[in-house]
N, C-alpha and C positions, 0 to 999 in steps of 0.2 A: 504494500500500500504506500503512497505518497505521505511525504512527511502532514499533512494539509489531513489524508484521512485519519492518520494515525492522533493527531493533537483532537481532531472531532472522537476519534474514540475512547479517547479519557475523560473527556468534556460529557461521553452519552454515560460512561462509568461511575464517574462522580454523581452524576445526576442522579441517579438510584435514591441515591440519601445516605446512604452508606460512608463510614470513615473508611478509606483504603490506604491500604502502605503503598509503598513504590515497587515492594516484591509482588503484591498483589497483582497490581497492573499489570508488570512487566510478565507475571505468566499467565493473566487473563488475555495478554494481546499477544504474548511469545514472541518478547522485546530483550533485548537488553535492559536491565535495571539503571544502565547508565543513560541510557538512551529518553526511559521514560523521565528524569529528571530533566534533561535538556528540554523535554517538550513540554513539562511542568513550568520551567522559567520560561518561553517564550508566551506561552499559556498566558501569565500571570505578568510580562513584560506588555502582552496586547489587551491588557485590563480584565482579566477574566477574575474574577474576586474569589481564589483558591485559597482556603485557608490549610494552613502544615501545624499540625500537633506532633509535639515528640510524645518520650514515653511509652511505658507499657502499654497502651490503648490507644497509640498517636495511629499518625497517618494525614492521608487529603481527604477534605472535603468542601462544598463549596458553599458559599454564602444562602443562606436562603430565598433570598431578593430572585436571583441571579437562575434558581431552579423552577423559577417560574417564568421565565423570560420568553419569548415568542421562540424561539431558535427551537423550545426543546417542546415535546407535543405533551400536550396532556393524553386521556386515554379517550377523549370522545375524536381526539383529532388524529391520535394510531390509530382509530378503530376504523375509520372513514377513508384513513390510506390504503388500510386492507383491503375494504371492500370495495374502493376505487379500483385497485389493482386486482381482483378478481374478477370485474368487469374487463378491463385491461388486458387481459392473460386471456378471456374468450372471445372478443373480437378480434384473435389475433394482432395484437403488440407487437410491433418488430421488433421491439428492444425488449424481449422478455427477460432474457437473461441478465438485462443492467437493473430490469426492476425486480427483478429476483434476489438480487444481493442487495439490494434496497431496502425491503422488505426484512430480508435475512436483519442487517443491519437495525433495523426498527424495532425488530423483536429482541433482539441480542442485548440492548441495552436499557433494557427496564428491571425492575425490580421484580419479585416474584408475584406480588398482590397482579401488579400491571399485568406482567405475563397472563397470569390467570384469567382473568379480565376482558384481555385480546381472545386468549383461547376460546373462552362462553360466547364474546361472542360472531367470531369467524366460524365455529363448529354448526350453526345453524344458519350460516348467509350461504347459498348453492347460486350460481348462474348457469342456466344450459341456453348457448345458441348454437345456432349452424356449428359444425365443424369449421374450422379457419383452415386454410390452405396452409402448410406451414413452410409450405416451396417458396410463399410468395415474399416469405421474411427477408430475404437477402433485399432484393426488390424495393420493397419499402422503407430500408434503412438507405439508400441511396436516394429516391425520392426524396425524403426527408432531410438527407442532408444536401439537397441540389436544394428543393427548396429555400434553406437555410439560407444558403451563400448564394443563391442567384444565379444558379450554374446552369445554362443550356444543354436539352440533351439531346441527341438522337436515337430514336425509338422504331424498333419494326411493331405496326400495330395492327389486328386482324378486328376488322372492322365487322358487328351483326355477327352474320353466319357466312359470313366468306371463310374462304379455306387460304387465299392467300394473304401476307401482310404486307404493308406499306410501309415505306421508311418515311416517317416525321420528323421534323427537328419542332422543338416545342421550350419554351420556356416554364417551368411548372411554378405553377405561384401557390398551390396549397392541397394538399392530402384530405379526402371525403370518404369518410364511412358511414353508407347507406345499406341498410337493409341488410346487415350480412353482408356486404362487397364493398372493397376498394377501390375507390377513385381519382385520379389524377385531376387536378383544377389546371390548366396550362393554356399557352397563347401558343393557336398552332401557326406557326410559319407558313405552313402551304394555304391554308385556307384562310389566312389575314385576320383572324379572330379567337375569340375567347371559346375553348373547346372542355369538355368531360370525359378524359378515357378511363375504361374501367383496366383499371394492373392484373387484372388475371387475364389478360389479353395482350399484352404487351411480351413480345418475345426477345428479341435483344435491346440491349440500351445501353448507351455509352453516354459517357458525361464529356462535353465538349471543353476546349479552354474560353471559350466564349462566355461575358455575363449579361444579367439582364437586368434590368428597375423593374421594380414589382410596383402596380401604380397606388400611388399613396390611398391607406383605408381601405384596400382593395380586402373584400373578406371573399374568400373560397366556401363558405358556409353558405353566403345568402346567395351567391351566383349558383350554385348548386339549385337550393329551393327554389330559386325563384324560375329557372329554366325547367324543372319539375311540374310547377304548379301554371307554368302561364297559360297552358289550357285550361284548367279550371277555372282559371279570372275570364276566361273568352268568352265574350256573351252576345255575338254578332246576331246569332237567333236564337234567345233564349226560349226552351219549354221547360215546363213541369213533367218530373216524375214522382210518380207517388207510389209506393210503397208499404203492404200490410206483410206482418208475419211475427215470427217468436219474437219474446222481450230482448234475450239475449241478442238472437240473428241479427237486430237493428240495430242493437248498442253496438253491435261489431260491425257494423255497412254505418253506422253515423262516425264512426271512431276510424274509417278508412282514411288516410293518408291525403288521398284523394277528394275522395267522395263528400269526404267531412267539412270543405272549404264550401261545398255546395249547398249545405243544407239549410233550408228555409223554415221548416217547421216540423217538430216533432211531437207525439202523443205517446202513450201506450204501445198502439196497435198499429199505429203508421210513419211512416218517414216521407217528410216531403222536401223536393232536391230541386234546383234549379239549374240547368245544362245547357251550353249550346248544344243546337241539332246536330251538327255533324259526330261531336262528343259522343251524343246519345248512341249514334248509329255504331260505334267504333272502338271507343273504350268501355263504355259502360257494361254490355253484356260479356264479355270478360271479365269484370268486376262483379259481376251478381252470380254466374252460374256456379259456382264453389259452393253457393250457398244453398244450391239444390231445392227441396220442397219447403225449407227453413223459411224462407218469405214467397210473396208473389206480387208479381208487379200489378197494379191498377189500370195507369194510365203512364204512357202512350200508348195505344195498341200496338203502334209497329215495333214496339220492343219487346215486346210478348213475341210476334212473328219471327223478330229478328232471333230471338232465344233460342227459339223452337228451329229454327233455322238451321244453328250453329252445333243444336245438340244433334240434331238430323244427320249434319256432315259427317259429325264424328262414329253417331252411327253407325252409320255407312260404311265407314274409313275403315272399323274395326270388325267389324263382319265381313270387309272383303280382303284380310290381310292374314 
């Protein structure tokens, strides 16, 4: 460890509350005992308010004030790190590994009450998502640091469902996880614009010596949603859908992603959505058939035909295969 980790690891020791000696340290951390005194005076040289007892029952320990100080976590703000980092570790984290010894680190220097504490309650926080790709870690630790530093790349990108890829040069301005998937926020050079590629598509990539200006306030967050959602906001012909079916089914078609930016009025026993027409014809029955005999549409009629349509196809599809 760096001299920088090693002075923070006596600093999370002390912090326990515990009097320690220098031998203590020195084979808590598997230092030299000369070592841990140099790091004690610099410690105490950068204001750190260490007090030293000699005697039979001496040792370090730190000021009171000082074990309360923002630097060092109480247990409601361990316990939020954890479960940050549980989150973290399922939607696939590039850097699992640096938050794992992080983590490691976090538990390693509390007291035993704390320990216990974190234990109760991490033993009952669970997260299940999709499986993460774990191929895609190398990938996203480069994004990440191109992002960073403004480093241009070039990228083979296989675009939908084509089979071939494209070589892009793209400037990335921000990293997007949606739904389970990774996304690139980048300004693509061929196409003169602000573009979204998903990284599980991205086949080679090279980082260029080329840099770039990321445009000031520029968020990768909202250009994501907001490229998402702008057909929802389209309301060139707006109609009504309306909507009867289970309490649940609805709370789950109101709580869509989607759908939910739509809604106009709800009840009980119905859901009422406002869409443009073309929406209706195109995304919508996509978005309702999962929900099988769970609800049924009212009005439009031609979304009921359009239904009946699509499950027809698939019918078809599947009885002549």
């Amino acid at each position: 460890m760096s001299k920088a980790d090693n002075m923070l690891s006596i600093l999370w020791l002390l912090q326990t509350g515990k009097r320690l000696t220098a031998k203590q340290l020195a084979e808590a951390l598997e230092m030299n005992i000369r070592t841990v005194y140099r790091y004690i005076d610099a410690l105490c040289a950068s204001g750190v308010p260490i007090v030293a007892d000699s005697g039979h029952n001496g040792g370090y320990s730190l000021l009171q004030p000082f074990t309360d100080a923002p630097l060092l976590f109480d247990l409601n703000e361990q316990k939020s790190l954890i479960h940050a980092a549980v989150f973290a570790q399922e939607a696939g984290y590039p850097f699992g590994e640096d938050l794992d010894r992080a983590i490691t680190k976090l538990k390693r220097y509390t007291n035993e009450e704390q320990r216990g504490a974190i234990e109760r309650h991490s033993r009952g926080f669970d997260v299940i998502l999709p499986p993460a790709n774990p191929l895609l870690a190398s990938m996203l630790q480069e994004l990440e640091i191109s992002v960073a530093n403004e480093h241009t790349l070039i990228v083979d990108y296989q675009k939908n469902f084509q089979t071939e890829y494209q070589t892009r040069q793209i400037d990335p301005y921000g990293l997007v996880h949606w739904k389970a998937t990774w996304y690139v926020v980048a300004f693509c050079h061929l196409r003169g614009d602000i573009r979204s590629f998903r990284v599980d598509r991205i086949g080679n990539m090279t980082r260029t010596d080329s840099t770039f200006q990321r445009p000031a306030m520029f968020s990768a967050r909202h250009y994501f949603l907001s490229s998402l959602l702008s057909d929802a906001d389209r309301q060139e012909k707006p109609i009504s859908i309306k909507i009867i079916g289970r309490k649940q089914a609805l709370n789950d078609l109101c709580g869509h992603w989607f759908l939910g930016r739509t809604l106009v009025e709800r009840t009980n026993e119905e859901a009422h959505f406002q869409l443009d027409e073309q929406l209706v014809h195109t995304h919508v029955p996509h978005i309702l058939l999962p929900f099988g005999k769970a609800i049924r549409v009212q009005e439009p009629s031609f979304l009921k035909d359009r239904l009946a349509a699509i499950a027809a196809d698939l019918l078809h599809y599947y009885q002549s295969t």
